[in-house]
N, C-alpha and C positions, 0 to 999 in steps of 0.2 A: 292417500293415493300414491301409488308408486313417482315420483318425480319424471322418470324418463314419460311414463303415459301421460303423467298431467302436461310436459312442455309437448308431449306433441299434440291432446290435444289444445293447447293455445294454440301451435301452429297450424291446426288443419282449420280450425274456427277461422284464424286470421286468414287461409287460404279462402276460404268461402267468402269471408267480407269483401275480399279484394279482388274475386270475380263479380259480385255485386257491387263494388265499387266503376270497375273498370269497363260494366254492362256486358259481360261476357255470361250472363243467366237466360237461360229459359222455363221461368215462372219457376217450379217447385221439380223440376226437371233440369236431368246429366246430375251428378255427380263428383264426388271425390272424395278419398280415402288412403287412409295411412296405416300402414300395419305395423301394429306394436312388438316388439321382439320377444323372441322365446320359440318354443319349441310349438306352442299349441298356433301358432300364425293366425291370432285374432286379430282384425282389424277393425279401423272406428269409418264409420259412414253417416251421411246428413239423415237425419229424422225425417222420413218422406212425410210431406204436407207443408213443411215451415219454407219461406223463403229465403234464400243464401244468405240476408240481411237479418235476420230472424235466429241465423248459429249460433251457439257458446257452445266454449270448452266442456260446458257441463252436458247438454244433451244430444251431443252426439251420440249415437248407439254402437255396444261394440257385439262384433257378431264371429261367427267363429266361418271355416272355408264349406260350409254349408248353409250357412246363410239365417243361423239360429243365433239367436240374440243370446249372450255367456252372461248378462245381467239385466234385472229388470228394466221395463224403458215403456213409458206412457205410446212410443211412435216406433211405424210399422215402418221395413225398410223397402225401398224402393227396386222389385225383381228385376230389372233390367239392370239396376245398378249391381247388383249383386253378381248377376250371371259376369257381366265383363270384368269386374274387379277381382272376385276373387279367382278369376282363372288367371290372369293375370299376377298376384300376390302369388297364387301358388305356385306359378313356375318359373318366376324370375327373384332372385336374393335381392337384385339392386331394385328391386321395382318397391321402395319402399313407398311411393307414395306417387297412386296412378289417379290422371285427372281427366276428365270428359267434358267436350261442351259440345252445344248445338249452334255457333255464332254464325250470321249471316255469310259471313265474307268464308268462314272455316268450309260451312256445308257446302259455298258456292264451288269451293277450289277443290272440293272430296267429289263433286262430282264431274271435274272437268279429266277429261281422256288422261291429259299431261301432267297433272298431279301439279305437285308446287316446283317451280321454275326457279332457278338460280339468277333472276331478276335484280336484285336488290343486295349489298352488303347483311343487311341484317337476313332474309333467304339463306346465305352461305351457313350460318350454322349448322341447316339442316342438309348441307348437302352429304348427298349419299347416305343418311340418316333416316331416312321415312322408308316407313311399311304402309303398304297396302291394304286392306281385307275388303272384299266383294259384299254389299248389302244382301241379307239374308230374311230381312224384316225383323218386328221391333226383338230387344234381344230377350228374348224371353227363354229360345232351348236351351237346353243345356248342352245337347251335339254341339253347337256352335262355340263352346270353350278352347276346343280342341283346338279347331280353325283358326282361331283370334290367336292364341298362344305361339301357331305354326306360320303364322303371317307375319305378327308382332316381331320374331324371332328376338335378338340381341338389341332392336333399335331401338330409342328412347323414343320417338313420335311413331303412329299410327294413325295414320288417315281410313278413317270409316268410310266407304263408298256414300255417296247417297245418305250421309246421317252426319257426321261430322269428327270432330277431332279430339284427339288421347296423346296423350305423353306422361312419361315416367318418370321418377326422377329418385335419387339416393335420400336426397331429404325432400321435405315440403317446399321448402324455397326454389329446389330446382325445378320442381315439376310445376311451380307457375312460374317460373322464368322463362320456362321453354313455352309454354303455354303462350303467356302475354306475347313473346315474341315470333312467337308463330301464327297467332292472329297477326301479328302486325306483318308478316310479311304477307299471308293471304290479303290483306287491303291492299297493301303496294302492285302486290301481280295483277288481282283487278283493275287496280287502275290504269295502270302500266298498259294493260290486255285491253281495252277498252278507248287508250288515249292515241294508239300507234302501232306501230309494229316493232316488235321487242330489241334491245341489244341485250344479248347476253355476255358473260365474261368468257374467255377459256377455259379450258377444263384444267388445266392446272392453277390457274388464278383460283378460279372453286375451290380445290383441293386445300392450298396455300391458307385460304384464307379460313375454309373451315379446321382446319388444323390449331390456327392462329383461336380462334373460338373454343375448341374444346380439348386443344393439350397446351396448356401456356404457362407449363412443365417441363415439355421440351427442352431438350438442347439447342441455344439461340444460335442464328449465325453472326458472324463479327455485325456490328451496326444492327444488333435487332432486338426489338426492348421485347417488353411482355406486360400482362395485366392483372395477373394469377388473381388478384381478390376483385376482382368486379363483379362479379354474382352476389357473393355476400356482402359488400355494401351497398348494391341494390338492394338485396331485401330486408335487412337493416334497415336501408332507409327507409322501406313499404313500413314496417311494420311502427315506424316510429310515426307515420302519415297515420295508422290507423288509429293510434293513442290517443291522435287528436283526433279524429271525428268523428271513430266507434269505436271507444275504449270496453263497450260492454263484453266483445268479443272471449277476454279472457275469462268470463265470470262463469 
């Protein structure tokens, strides 16, 4: 197998372990997908029927932007997952690798008016960062591509009305960093929401700090450090978490 498809699929597998790790599954339901490079834009998606705990590298199915499997595979893919991804993969280069869940705390915040609140330091990544798209029911049209794509626009996160949560990312690792950390800030605003009446930061605090988050590239001001590798040795260190306690992943 070509190397660049075999390491990603290890990393979409290890993606999937570590939403079944982290409890962020709903039984054999949502999704996630990575698209292989080249011109024919196939990408690899879970085996619908198995549980996120149940992935390898090997049986993931790869399917092309029609939703037809480019090589044999015992398991049928999952249409809802199909419809959102590949519209997604189709219209975005950096959308290399788009993730969906249905988590409690995700669907709770997908369906409040206010969407996610700048609440929490960890919230500020996404500030000004989330997309909308209005419930349309389960996603099975295909009309509905167009919408998602035209909603989604440029943002890396996507909040599903009434269904739950999406983010993208350049590689695998990003699109569950953003993930894991965007469940975590939907817990904090609950609770947050729940325990009081909110403080929020200013709007330039926001701004500052999501900056700080996602260009730490930037040009610094005198007296201002930066972090630039903290995503990759977070997931570095995920993946060396999964060796030990489901190594099967890459098999």
């Amino acid at each position: 197998m070509n190397p660049i498809e075999q390491r990603l699929r290890e990393e979409l597998a290890a993606c999937y372990r570590l939403i079944a790790h982290f409890r962020m599954t709903d039984l054999i339901f949502t999704h996630i997908s990575v698209r292989i490079p080249g011109p024919e834009h196939h990408f690899l998606i879970n085996p619908y029927g198995l549980m996120f705990d149940e992935i390898t590298a090997s049986n993931l199915v790869k399917i092309d932007l029609d939703g037809h499997a480019v090589e044999p595979s015992p398991y049928p893919v999952n249409p809802a997952g199909f419809v959102i991804h590949s519209a997604i993969h189709g219209a975005r280069e950096n959308a290399q690798c788009v993730l969906h869940t249905h988590t409690k705390s995700g669907c709770a915040v997908a369906a409040l008016k206010c969407g996610l609140l700048p609440v929490n330091q960890i919230s500020l990544e996404f500030y000004g960062r989330v997309a909308y798209h209005d419930y349309e029911g389960v996603a099975l049209d295909l009309s509905e591509q167009e919408r998602l794509v035209a909603d989604i626009g440029d943002k890396p996160v996507l909040m599903l009305r009434n269904h739950g949560l999406l983010t993208v990312g350049e590689t695998v690792g990003q699109a569950f960093m953003r993930m894991y950390y965007l469940e975590k800030a939907c817990d904090i605003q609950l609770a947050a929401m729940a325990a009081g009446e909110l403080v929020l930061p200013p709007a330039d605090v926001c701004a500052h700090t999501e900056r700080q988050f996602n260009d730490p590239g930037r040009p610094l001001e005198e007296g201002e450090l930066n972090d630039p590798d903290a995503m990759q040795l977070a997931w570095a260190a995920l993946l060396r978490l999964l060796d030990r306690v489901a190594p099967g992943y890459r098999d």
